[in-house]
C-alpha positions in Angstrom: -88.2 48.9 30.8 -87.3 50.4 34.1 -84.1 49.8 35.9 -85.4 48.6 39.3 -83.2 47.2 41.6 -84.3 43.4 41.0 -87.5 41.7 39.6 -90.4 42.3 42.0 -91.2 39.2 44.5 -93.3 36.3 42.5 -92.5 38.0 39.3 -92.7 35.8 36.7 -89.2 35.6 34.5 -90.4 37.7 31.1 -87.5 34.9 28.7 -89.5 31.8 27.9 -87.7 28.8 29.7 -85.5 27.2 26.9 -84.5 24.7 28.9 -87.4 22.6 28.0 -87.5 20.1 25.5 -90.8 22.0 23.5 -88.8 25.3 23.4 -85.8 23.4 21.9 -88.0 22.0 19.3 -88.8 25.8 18.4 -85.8 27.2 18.4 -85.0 24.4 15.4 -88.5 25.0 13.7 -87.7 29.0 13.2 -84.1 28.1 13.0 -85.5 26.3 9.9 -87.9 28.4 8.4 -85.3 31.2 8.5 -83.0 29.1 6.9 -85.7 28.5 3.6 -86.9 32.4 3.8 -82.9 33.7 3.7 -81.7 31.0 0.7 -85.4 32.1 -1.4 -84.6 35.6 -0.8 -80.7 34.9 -2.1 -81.5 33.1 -5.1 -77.7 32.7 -5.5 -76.5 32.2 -8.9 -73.3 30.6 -8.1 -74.7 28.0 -5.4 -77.7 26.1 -5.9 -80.7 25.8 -3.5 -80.1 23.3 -1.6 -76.5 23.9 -1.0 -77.2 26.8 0.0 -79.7 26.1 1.9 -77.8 23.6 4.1 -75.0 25.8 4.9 -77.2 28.4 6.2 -79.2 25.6 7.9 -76.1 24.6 9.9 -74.9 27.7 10.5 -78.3 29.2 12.0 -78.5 25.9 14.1 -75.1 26.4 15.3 -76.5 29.9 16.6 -80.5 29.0 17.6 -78.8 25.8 19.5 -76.1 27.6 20.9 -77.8 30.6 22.3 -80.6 28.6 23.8 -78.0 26.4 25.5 -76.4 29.6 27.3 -79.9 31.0 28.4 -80.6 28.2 29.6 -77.2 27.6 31.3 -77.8 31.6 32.7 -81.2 31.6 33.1 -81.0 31.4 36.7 -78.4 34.5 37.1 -80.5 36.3 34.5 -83.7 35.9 36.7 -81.9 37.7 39.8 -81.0 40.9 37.4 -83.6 43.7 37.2 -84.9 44.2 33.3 -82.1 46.3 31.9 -79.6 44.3 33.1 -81.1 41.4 32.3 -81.7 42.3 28.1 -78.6 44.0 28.5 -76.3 40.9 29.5 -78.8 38.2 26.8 -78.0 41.1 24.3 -74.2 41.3 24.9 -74.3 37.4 25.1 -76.3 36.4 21.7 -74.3 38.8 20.1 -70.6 37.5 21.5 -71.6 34.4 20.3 -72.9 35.2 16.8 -69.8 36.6 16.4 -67.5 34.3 17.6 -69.4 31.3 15.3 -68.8 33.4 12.5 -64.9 34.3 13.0 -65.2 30.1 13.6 -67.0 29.5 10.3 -64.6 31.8 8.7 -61.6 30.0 9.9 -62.9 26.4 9.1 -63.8 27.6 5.1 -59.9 28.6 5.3 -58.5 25.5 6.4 -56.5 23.0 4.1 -59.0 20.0 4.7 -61.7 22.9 3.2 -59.0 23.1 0.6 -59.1 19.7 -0.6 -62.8 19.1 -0.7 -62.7 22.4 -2.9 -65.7 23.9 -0.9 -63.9 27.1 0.0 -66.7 28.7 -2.0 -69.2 27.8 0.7 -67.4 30.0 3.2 -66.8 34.2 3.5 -64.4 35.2 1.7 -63.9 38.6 4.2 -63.6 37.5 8.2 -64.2 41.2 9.3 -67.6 42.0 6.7 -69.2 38.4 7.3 -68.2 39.2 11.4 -69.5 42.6 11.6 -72.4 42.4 9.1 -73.8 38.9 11.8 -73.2 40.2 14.9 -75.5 43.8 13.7 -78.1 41.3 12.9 -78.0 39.6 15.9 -78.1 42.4 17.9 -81.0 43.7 16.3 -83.1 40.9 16.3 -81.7 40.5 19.5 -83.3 43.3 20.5 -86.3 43.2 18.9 -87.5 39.7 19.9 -86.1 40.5 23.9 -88.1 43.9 23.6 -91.4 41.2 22.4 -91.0 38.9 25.0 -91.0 41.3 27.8 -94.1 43.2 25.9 -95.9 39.9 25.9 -95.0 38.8 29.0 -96.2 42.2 30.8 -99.8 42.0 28.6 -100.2 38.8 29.9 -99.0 38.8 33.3 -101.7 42.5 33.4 -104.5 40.2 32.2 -103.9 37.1 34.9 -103.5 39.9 37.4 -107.3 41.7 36.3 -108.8 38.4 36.0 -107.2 37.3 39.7 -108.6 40.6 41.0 -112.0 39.4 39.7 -111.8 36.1 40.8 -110.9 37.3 44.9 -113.7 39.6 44.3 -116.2 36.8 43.5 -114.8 34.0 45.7 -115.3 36.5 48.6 -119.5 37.3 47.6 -121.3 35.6 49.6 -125.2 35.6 48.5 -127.4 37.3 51.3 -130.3 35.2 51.2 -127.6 31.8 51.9 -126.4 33.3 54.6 -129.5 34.4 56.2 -131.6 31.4 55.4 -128.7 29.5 56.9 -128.6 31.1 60.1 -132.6 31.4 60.9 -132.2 27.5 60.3 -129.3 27.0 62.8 -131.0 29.4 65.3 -134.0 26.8 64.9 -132.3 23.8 65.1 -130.5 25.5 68.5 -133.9 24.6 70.2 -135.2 21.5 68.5 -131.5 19.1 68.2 -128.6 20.9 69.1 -126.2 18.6 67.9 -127.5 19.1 64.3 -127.2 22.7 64.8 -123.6 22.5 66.0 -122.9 20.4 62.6 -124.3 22.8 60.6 -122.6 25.4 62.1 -119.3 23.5 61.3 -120.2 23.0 58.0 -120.8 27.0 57.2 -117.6 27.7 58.9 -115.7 24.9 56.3 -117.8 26.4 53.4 -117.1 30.1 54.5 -113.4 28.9 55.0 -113.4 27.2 51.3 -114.3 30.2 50.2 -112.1 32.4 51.4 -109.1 30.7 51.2 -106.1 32.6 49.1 -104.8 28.7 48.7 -107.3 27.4 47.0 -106.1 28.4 43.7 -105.5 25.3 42.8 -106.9 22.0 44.8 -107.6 18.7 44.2 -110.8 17.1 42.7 -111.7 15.6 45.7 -111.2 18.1 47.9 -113.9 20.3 45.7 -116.2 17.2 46.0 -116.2 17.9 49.2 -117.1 21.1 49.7 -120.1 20.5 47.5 -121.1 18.0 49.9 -120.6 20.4 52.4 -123.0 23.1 50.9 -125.8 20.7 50.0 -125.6 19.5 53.9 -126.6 23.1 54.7 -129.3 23.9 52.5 -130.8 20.2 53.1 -131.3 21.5 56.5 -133.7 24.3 55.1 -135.3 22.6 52.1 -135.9 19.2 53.4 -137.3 16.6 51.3 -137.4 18.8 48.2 -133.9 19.1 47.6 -132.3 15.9 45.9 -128.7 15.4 44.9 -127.7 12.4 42.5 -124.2 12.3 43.0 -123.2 10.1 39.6 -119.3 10.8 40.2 -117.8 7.5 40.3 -115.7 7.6 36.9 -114.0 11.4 38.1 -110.0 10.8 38.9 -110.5 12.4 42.5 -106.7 13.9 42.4 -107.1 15.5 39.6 -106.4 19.5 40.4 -108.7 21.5 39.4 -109.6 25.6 40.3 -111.0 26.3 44.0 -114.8 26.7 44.3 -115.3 25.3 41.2 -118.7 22.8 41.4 -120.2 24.8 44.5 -121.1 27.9 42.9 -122.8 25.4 40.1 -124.4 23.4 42.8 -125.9 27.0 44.1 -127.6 28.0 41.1 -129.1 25.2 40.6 -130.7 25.2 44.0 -131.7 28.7 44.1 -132.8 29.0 40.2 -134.2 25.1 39.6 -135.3 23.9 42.9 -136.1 26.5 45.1 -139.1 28.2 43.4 -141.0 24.8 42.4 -143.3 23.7 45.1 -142.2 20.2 44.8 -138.6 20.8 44.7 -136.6 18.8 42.6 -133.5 17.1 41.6 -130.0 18.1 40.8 -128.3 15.8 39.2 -123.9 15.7 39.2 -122.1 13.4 36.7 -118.4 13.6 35.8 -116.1 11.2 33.4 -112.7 10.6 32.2 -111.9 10.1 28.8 -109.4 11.3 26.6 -107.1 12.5 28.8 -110.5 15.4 29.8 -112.2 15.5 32.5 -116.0 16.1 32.2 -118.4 17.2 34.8 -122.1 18.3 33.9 -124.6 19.7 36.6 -128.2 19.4 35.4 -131.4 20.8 37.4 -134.7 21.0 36.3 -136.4 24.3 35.3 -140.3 24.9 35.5 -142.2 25.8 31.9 -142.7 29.3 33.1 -139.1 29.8 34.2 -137.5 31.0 36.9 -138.6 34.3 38.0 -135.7 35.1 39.8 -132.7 37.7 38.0 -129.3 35.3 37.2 -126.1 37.6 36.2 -124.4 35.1 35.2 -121.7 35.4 38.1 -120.7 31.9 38.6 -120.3 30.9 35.4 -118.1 33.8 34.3 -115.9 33.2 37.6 -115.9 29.6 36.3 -114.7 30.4 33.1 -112.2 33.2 34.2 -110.7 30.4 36.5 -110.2 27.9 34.3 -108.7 29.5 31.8 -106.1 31.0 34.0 -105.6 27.1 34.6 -106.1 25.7 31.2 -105.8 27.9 29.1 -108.1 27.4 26.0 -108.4 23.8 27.2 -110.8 24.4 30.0 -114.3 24.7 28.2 -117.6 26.1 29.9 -121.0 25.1 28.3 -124.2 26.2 29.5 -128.0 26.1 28.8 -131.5 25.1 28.6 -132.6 22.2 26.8 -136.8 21.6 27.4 -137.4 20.8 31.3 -133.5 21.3 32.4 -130.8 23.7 32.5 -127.7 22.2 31.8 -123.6 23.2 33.0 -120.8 21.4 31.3 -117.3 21.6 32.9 -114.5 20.0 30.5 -110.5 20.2 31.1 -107.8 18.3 30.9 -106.7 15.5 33.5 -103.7 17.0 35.6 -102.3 15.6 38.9 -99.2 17.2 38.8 -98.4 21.1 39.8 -95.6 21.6 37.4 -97.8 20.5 34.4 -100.0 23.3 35.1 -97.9 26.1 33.3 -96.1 23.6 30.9 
């Protein structure tokens, strides 16, 4: 950990966010299964198990509940410190509070209503030894687990970061033969109907802009529809008659967000590996559903017996793939393959239409 002067700009806070309700519900889980391993491991003679497993219970609540309440409190100043500070100040805090529970659990097994319900046994016996020997604890598990966020945090945060890099990288690869092809056909349709050149020409601009844009990270369904539509606009121009697009998109929740340059890339390879080298052309066929709470969308084109002749690296669909599972996670599925005449892309995530649900 270095002592910077403050976390770096769009830095993402290494503490998990307690405040929310899942991260509670944690906190009580381990709070739980703590409780069980520390009572097993006791095996206290003069307290049965379940006694002594509630009081430790309780008291490890009071602490998991209690600490998660003040980071979540803090979390906001916490954010502001650089690293150091920042364990430093969640260490000092965790390990105030462990102690002053204790010297309050200590005090409440001394009291004359513990007294008369005879359960003084339940309690330390020593304030100072049950105090010291707690707060240690704390402090080192503290430590340990503030020392294993940050690792984690940093691993991942290193891994979005490489698979970002790739992602801009790809985004910003333009094939050759697209561009080329495309503008021999605009310089063609300069002299035979202008006004279909000057369309096309606005449509490459909005597919180069698409493209390029470092806001597309995320974007809504529709908006990717579009651009789709936008691409097979301009390579209609060139292929004519031979190019077909059944568009079979009706069930697909249009605001759903979903990764930029997500379907166009799928709607290129299909063109340039299914359609493109058969004589006839062919069709490429788009369907999408809703079910489940998951979003499906399958791309399908036809591929001759002999195969495509043409080399495919398998760019797109591991851009696709990187994409969606810096969106998704391991929710956002990529299948691909032949099956007899057709080569077939299935896209399946989860339906999400709002931005904060994204890193939930």
């Amino acid at each position: 950990m270095k002592a910077d002067a403050g976390p770096p700009a769009g830095k993402r806070f290494y503490l998990p966010d307690v405040c929310r309700s899942r991260a509670a519900l944690g906190v009580v889980l381990i709070v739980e299964v703590t409780a069980i391993v520390l009572a097993l491991a006791r095996n206290n003679l003069a307290i049965d198990f379940w006694t002594d497993l509630a009081r430790t219970s309780f008291f490890l609540l009071w602490i998991g509940l209690a600490g998660a309440g003040l980071l979540c409190a803090l979390r906001t100043k916490l954010e502001r410190m650089s690293v150091v500070r920042g364990a430093t100040a969640a260490l000092v805090i965790i390990s105030a509070l462990v102690a002053l529970i204790s010297q309050t659990t200590y005090m409440l097994g001394h009291t004359e209503f513990a007294r008369m319900l005879d359960a003084e046994s339940l309690f330390p016996a020593s304030a100072w030894s049950f105090v010291a020997r707690n707060s240690a604890i704390a402090a080192v598990v503290t430590a340990l687990t503030l020392r294993y966020f940050y690792v984690t945090n940093e691993w991942r945060r290193n891994i979005e970061m490489q698979a970002r890099a790739r992602v801009n990288a790809l985004q910003a690869r333009i094939r050759p033969h697209f561009l080329f092809n495309s503008m021999n056909t605009i310089a063609s349709l300069t002299r035979t109907n202008p006004a279909r050149a000057e369309a096309a020409v606005q449509d490459l601009a909005d597919l180069f802009r698409a493209n390029l844009s470092e806001k597309r990270n995320t974007i809504t369904l529709a908006d990717e529809l579009d651009v789709a539509r936008t691409y097979q606009r301009i390579e209609h121009l060139r292929l004519g008659e031979r190019l077909k697009v059944d568009w079979q998109i009706e069930m697909l929740p249009r605001l759903a967000l979903v990764p930029g340059s997500l379907l166009q890339p799928l709607l290129e390879n299909a063109i340039y590996h299914g359609i493109e080298p058969q004589p006839g052309g062919g069709t490429v066929s788009v369907s999408g559903e809703l079910s489940g709470g998951l979003v499906t969308i399958v791309v399908r084109n036809p591929v001759s017996e002999k195969g495509s002749d043409r080399e495919g690296n398998q760019l797109a669909l591991a851009n696709i793939r990187e994409r969606l599972a810096l969106v998704y996670g391991d929710r956002g599925i990529v299948k691909a393959g032949r099956f007899g005449d057709e080569y077939i892309v299935t896209l399946r995530f989860p339906h999400i239409e709002n931005q904060d649900r994204l890193t939930a």
